[in-house]
PyMOL Python script that loads the backbone (N, CA, C, O; Angstrom):
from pymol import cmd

cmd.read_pdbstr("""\
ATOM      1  N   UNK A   1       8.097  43.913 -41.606  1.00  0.00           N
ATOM      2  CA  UNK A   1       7.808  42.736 -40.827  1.00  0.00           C
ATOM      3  C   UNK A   1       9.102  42.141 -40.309  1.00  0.00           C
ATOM      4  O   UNK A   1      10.218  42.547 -40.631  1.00  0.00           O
ATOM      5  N   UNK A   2       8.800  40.944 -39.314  1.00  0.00           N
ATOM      6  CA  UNK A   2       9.926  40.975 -38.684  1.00  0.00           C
ATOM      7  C   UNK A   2      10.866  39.484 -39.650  1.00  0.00           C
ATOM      8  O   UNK A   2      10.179  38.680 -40.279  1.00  0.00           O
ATOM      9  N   UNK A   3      11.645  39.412 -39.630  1.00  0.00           N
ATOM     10  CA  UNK A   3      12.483  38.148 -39.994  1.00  0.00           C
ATOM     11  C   UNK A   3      12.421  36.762 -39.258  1.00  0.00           C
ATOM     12  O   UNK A   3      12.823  36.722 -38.095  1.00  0.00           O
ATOM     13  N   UNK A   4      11.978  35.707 -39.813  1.00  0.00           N
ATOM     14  CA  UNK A   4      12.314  34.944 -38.858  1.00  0.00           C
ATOM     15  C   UNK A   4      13.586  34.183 -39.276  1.00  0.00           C
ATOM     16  O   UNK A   4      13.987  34.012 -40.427  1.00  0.00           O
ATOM     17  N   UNK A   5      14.133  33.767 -38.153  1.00  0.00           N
ATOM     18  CA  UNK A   5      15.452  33.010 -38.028  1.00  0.00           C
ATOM     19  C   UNK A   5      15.421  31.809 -38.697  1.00  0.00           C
ATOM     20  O   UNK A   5      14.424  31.087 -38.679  1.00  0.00           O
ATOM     21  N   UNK A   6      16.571  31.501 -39.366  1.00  0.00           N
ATOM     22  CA  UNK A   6      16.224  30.217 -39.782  1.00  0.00           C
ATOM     23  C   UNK A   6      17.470  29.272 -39.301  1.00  0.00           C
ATOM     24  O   UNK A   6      18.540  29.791 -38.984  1.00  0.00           O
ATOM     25  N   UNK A   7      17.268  27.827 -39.263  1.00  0.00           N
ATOM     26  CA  UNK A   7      18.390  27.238 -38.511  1.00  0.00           C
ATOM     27  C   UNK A   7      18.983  27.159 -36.839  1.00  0.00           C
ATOM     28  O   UNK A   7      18.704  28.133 -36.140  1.00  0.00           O
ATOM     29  N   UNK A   8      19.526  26.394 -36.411  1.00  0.00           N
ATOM     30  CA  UNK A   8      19.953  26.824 -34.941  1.00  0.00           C
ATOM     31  C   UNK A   8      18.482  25.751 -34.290  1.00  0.00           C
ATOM     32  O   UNK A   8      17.635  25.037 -34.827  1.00  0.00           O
ATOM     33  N   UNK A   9      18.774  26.106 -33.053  1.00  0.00           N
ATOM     34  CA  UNK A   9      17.385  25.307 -32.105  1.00  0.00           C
ATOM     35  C   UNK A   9      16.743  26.163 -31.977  1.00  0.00           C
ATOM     36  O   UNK A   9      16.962  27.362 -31.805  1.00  0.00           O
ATOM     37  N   UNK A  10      15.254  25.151 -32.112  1.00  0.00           N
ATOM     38  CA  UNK A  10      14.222  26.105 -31.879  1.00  0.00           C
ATOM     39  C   UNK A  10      13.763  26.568 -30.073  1.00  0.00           C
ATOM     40  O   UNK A  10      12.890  27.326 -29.649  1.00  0.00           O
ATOM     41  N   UNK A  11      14.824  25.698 -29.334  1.00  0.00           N
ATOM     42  CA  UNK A  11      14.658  26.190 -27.960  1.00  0.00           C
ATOM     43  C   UNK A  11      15.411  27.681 -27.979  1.00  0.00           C
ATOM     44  O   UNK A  11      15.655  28.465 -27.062  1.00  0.00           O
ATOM     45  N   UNK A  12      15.609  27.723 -29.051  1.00  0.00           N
ATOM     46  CA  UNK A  12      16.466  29.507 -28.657  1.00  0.00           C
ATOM     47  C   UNK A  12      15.740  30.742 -28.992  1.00  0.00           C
ATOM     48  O   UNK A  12      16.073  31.881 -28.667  1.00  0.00           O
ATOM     49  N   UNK A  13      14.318  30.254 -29.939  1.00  0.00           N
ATOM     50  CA  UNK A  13      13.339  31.528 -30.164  1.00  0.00           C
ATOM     51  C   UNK A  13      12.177  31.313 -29.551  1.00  0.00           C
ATOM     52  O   UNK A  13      11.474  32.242 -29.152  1.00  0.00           O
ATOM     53  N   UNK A  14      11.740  29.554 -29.364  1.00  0.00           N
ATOM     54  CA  UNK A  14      10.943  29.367 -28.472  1.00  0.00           C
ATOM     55  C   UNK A  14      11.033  29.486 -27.178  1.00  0.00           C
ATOM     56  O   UNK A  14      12.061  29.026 -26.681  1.00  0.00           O
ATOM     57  N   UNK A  15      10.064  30.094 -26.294  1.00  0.00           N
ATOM     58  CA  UNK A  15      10.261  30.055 -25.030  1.00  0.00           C
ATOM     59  C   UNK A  15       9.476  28.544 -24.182  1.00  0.00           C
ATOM     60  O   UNK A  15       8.439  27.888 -24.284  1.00  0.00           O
ATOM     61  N   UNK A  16      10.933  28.554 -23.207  1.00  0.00           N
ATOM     62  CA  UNK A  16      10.622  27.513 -22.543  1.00  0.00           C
ATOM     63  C   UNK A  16      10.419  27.196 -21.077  1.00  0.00           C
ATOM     64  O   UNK A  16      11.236  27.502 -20.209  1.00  0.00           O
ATOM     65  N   UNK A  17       9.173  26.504 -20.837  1.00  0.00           N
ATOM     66  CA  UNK A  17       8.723  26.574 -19.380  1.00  0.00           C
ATOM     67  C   UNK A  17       9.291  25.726 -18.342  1.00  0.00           C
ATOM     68  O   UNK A  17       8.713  24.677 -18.059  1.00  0.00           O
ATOM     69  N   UNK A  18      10.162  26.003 -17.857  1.00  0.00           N
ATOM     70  CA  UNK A  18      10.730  24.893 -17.071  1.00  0.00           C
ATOM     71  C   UNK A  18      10.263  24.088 -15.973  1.00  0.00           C
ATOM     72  O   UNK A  18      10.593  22.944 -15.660  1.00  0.00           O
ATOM     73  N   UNK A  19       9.408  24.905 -15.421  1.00  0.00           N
ATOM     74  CA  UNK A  19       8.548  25.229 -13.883  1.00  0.00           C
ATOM     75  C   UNK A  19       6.909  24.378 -14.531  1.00  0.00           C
ATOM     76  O   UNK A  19       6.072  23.840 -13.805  1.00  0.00           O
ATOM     77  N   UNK A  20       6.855  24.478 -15.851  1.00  0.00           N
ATOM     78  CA  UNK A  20       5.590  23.851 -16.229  1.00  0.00           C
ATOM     79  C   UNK A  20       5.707  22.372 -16.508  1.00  0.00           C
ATOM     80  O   UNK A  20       5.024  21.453 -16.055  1.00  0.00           O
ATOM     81  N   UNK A  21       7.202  22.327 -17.752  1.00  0.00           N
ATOM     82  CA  UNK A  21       7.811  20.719 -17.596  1.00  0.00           C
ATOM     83  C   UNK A  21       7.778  20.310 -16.724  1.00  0.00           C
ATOM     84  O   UNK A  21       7.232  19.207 -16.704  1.00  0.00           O
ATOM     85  N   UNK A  22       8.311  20.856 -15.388  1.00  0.00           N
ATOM     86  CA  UNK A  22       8.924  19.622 -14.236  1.00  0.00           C
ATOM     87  C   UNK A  22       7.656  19.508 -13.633  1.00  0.00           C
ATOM     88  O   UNK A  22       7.711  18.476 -12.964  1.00  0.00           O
ATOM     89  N   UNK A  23       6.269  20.146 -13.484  1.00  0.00           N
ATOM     90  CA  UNK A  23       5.106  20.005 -13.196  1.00  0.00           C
ATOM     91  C   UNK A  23       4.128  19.046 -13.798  1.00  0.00           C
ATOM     92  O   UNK A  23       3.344  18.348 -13.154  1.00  0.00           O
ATOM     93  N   UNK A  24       4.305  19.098 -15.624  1.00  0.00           N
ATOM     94  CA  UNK A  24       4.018  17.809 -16.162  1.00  0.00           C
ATOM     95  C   UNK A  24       4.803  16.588 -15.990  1.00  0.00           C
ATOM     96  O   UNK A  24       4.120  15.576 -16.147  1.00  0.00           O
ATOM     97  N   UNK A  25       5.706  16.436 -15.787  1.00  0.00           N
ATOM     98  CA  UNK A  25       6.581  15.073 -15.580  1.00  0.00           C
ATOM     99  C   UNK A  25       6.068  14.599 -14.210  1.00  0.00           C
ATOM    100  O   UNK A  25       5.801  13.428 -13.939  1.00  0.00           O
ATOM    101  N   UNK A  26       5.978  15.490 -13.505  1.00  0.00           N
ATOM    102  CA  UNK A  26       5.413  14.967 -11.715  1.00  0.00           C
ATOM    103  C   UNK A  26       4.369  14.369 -11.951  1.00  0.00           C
ATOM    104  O   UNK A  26       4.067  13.318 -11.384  1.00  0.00           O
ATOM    105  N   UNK A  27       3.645  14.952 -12.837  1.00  0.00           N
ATOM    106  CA  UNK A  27       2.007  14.437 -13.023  1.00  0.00           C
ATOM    107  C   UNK A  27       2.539  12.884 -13.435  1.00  0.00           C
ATOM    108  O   UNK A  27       2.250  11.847 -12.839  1.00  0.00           O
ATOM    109  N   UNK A  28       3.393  13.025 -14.615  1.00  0.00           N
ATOM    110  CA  UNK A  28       3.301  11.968 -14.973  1.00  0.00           C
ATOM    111  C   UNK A  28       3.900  10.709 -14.212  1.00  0.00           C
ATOM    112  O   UNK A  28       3.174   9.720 -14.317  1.00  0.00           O
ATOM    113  N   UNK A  29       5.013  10.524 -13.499  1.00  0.00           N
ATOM    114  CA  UNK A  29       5.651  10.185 -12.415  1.00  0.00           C
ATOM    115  C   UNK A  29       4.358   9.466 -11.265  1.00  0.00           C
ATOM    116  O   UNK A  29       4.150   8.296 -10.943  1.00  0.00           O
ATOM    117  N   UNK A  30       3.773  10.562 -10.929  1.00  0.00           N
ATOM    118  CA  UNK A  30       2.858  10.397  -9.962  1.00  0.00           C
ATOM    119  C   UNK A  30       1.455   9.601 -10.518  1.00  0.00           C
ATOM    120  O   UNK A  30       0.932   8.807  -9.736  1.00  0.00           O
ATOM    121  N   UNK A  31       0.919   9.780 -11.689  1.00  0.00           N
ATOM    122  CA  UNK A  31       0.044   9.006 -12.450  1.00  0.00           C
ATOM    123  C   UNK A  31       0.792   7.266 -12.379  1.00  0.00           C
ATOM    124  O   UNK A  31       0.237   6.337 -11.792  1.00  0.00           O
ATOM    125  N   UNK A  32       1.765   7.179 -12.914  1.00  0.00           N
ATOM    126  CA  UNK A  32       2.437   5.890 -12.934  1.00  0.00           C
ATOM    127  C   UNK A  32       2.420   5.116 -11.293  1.00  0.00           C
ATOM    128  O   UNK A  32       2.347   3.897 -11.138  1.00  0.00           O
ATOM    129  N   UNK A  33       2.491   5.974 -10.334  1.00  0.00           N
ATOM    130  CA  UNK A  33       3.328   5.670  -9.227  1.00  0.00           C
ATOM    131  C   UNK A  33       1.613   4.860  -8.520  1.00  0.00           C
ATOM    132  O   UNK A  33       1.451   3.741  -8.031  1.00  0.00           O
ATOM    133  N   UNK A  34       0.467   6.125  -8.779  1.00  0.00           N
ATOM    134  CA  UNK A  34      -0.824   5.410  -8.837  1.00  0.00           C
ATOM    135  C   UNK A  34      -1.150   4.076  -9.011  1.00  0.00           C
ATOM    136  O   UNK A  34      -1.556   3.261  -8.183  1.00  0.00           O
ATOM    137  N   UNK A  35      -0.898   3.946 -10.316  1.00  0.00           N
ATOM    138  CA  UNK A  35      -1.773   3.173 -11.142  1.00  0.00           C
ATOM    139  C   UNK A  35      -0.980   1.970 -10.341  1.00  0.00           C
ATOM    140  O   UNK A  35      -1.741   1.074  -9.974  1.00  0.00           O
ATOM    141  N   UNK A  36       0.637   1.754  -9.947  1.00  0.00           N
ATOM    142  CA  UNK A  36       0.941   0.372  -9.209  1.00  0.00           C
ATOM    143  C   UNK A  36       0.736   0.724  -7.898  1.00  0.00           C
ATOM    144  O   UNK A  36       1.476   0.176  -7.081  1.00  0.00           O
ATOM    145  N   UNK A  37      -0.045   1.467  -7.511  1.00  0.00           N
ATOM    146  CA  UNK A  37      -0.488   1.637  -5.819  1.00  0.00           C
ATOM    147  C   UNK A  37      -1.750   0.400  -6.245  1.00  0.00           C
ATOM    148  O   UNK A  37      -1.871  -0.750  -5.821  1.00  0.00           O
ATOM    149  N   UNK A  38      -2.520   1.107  -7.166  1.00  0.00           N
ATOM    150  CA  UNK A  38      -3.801   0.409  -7.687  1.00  0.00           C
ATOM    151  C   UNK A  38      -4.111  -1.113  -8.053  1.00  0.00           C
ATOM    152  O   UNK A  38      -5.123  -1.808  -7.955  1.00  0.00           O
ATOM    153  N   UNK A  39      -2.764  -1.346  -8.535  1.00  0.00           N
ATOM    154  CA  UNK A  39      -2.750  -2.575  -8.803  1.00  0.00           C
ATOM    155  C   UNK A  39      -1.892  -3.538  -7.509  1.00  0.00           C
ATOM    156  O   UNK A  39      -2.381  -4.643  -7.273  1.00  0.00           O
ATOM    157  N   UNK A  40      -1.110  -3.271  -7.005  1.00  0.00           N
ATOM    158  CA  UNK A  40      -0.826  -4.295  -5.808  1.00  0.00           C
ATOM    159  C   UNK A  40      -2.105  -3.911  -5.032  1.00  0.00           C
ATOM    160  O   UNK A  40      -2.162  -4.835  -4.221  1.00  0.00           O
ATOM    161  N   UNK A  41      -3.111  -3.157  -4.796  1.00  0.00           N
ATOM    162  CA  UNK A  41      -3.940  -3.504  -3.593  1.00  0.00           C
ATOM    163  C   UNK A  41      -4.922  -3.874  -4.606  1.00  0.00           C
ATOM    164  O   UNK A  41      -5.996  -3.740  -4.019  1.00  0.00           O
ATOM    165  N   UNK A  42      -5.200  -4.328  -5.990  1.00  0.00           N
ATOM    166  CA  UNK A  42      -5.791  -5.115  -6.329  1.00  0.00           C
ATOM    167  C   UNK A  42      -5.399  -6.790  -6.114  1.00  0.00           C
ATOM    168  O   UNK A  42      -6.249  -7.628  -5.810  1.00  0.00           O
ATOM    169  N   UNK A  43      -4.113  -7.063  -6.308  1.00  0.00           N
ATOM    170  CA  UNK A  43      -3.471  -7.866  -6.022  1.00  0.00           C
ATOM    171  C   UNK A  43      -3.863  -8.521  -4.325  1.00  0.00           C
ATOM    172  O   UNK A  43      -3.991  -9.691  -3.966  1.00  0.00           O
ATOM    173  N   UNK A  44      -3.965  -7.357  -3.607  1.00  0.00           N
ATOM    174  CA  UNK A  44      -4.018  -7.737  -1.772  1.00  0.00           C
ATOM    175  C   UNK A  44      -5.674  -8.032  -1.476  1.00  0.00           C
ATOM    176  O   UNK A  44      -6.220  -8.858  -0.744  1.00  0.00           O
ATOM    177  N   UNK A  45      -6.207  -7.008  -2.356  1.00  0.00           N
ATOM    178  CA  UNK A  45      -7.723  -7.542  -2.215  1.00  0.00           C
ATOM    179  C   UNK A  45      -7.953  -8.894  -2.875  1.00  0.00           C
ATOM    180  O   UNK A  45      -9.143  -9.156  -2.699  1.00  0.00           O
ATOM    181  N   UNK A  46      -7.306  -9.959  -3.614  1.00  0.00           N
ATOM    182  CA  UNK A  46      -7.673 -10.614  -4.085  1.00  0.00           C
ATOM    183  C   UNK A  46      -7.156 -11.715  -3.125  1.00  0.00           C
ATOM    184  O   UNK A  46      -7.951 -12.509  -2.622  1.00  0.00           O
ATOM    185  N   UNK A  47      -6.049 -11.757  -2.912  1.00  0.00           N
ATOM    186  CA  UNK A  47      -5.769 -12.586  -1.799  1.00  0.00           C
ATOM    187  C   UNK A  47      -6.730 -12.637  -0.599  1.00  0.00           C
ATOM    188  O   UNK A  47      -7.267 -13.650  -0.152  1.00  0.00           O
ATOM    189  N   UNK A  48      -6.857 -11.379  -0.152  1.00  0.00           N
ATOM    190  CA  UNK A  48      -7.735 -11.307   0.949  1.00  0.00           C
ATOM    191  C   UNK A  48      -9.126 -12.192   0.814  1.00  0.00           C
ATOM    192  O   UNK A  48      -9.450 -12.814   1.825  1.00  0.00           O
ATOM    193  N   UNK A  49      -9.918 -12.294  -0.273  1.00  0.00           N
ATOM    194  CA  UNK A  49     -11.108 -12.824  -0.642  1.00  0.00           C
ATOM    195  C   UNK A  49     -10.401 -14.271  -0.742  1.00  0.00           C
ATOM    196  O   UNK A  49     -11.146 -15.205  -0.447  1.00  0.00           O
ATOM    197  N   UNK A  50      -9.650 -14.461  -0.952  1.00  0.00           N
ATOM    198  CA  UNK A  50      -9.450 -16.156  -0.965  1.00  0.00           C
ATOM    199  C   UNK A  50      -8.835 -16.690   0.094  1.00  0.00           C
ATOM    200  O   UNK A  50      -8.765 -17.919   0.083  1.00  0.00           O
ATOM    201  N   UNK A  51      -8.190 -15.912   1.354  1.00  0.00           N
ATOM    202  CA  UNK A  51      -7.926 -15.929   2.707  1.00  0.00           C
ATOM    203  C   UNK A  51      -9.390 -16.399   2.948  1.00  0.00           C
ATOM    204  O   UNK A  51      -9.724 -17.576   3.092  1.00  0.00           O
ATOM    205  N   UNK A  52     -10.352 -15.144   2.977  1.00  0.00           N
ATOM    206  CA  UNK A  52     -11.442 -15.335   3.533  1.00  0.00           C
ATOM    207  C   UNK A  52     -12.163 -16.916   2.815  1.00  0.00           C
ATOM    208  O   UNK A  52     -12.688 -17.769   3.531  1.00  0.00           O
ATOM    209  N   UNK A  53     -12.053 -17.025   1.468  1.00  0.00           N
ATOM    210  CA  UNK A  53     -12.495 -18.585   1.293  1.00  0.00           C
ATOM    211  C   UNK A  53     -12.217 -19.913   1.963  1.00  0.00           C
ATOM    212  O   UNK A  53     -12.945 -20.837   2.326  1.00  0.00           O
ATOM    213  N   UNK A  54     -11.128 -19.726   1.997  1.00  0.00           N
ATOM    214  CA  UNK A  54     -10.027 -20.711   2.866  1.00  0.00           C
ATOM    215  C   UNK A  54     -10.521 -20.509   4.636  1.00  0.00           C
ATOM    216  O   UNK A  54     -10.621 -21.519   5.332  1.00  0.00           O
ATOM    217  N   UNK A  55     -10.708 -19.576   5.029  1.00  0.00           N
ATOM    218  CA  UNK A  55     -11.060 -19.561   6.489  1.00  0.00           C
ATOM    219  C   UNK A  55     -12.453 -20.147   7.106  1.00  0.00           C
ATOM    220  O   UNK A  55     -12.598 -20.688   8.202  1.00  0.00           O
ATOM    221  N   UNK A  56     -13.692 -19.828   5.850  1.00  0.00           N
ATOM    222  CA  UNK A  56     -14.948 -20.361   5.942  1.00  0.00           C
ATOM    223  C   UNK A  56     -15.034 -21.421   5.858  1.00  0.00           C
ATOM    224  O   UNK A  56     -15.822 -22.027   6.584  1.00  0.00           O
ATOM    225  N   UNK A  57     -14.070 -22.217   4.719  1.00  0.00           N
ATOM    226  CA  UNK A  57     -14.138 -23.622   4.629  1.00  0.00           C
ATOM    227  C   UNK A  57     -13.577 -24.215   5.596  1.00  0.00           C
ATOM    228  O   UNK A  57     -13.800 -25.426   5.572  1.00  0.00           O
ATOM    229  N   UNK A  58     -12.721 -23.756   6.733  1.00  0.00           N
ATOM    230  CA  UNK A  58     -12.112 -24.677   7.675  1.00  0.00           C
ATOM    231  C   UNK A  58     -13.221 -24.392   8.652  1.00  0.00           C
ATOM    232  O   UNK A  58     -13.567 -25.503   9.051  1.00  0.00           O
ATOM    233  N   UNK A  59     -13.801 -23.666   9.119  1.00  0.00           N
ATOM    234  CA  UNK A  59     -14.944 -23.236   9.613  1.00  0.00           C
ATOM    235  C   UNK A  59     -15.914 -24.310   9.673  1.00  0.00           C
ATOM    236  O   UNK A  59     -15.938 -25.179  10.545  1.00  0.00           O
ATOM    237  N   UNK A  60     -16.989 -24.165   8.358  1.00  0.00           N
ATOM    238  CA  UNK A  60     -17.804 -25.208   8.139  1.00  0.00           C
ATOM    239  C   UNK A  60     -16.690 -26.798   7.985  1.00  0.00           C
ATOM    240  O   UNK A  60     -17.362 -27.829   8.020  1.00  0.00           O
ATOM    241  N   UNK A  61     -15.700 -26.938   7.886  1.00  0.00           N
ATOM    242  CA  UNK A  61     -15.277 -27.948   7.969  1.00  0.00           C
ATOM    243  C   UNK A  61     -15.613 -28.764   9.859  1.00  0.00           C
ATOM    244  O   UNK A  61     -16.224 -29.744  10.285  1.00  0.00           O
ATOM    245  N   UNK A  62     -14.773 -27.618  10.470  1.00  0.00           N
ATOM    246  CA  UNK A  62     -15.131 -27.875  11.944  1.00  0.00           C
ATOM    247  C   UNK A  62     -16.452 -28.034  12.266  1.00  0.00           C
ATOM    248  O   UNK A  62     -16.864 -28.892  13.046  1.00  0.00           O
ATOM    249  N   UNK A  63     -16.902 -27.499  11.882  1.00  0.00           N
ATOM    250  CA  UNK A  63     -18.700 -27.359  12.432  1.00  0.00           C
ATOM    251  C   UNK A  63     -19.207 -28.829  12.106  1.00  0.00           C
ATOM    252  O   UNK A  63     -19.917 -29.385  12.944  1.00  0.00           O
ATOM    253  N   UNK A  64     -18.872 -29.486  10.922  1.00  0.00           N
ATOM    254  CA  UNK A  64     -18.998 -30.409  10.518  1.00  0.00           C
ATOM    255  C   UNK A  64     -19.085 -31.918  11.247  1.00  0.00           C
ATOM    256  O   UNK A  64     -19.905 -32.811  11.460  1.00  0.00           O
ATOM    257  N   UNK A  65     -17.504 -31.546  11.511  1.00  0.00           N
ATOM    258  CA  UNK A  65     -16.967 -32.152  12.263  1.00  0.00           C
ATOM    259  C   UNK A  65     -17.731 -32.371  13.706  1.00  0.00           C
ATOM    260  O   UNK A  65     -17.526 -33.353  14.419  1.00  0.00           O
ATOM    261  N   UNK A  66     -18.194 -31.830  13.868  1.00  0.00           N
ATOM    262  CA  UNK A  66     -18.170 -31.927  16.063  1.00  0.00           C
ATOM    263  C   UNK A  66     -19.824 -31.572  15.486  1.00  0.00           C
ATOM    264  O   UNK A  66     -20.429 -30.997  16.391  1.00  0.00           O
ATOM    265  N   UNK A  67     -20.519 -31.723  14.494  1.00  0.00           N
ATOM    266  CA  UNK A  67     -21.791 -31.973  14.329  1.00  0.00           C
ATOM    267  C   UNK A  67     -21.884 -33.653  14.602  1.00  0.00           C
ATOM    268  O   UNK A  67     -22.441 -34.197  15.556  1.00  0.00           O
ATOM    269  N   UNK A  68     -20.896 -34.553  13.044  1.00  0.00           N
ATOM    270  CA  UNK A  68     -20.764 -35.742  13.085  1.00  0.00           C
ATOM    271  C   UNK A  68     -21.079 -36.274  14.137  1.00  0.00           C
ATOM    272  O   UNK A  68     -21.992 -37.070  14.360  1.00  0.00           O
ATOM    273  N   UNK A  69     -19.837 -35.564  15.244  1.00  0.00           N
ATOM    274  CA  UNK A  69     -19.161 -36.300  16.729  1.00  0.00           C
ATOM    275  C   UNK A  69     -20.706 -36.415  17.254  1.00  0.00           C
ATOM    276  O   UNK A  69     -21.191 -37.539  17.383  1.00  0.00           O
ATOM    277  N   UNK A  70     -21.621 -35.034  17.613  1.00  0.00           N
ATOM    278  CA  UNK A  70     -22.781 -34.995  18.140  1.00  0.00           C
ATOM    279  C   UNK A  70     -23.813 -36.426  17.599  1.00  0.00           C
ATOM    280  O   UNK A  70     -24.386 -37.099  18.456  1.00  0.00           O
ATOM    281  N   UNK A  71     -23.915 -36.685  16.437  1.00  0.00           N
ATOM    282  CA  UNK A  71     -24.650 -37.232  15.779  1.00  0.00           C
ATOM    283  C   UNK A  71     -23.959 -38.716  16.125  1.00  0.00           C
ATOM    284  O   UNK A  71     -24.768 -39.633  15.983  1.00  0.00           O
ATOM    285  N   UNK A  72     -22.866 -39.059  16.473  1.00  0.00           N
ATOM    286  CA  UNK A  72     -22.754 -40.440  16.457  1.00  0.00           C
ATOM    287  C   UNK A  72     -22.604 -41.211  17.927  1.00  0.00           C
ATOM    288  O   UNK A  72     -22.638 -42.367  18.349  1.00  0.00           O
ATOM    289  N   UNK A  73     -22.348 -39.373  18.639  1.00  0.00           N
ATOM    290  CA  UNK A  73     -22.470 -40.162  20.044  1.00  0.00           C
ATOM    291  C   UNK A  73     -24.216 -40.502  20.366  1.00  0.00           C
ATOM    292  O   UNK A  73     -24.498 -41.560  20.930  1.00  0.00           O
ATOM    293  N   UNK A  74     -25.191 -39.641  20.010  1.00  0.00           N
ATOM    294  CA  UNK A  74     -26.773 -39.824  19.967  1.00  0.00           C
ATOM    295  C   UNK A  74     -26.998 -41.358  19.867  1.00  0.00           C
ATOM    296  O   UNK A  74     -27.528 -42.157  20.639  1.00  0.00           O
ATOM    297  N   UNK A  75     -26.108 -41.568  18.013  1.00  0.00           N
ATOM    298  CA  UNK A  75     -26.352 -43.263  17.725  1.00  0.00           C
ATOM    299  C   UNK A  75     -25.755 -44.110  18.696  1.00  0.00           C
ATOM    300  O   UNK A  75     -26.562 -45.026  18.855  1.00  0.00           O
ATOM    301  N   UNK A  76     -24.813 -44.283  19.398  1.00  0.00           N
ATOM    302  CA  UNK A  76     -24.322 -44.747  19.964  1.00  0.00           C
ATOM    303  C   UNK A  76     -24.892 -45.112  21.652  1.00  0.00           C
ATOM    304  O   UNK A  76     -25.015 -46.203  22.210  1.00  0.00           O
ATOM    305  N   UNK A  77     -25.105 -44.013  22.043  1.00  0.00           N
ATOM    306  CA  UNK A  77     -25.604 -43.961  23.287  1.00  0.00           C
ATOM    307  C   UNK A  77     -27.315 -43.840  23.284  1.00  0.00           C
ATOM    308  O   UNK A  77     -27.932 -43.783  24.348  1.00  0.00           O
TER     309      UNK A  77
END
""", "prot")
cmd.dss("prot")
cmd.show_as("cartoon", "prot")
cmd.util.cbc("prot")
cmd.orient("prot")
């Protein structure tokens, strides 16, 4: 049977994939790089929905408004 080595690194009897490492690290790199793509356009969608709150309310604010105007020139005149 054969001997095994004892001592020394085990990168010197193990074989090592270099081409497979730098393929898992990308993954991982690229998983990370995701997840804050994911989260600033969670971030932009959330703004956006409270843009849009803010825009309806000036909206019905106006409408409001130049309803009043309608309604008091009626009383008036």
């Amino acid at each position: 049977m054969g001997e095994r080595k004892v001592g020394g690194s085990r990168y010197l009897y193990e074989p090592f994939d270099a081409a497979q490492a730098r393929i898992e690290a990308h993954e991982r790199v690229t998983d990370e790089r995701w997840k804050g793509l994911e989260r600033r356009l969670n971030g932009i969608e959330t703004m956006l929905e409270r843009l849009e709150k803010r825009m309806w309310l000036a909206v019905y604010g106006a409408a409001s408004l130049f309803l009043a105007n309608v309604a008091l020139a009626f009383l008036q005149g």
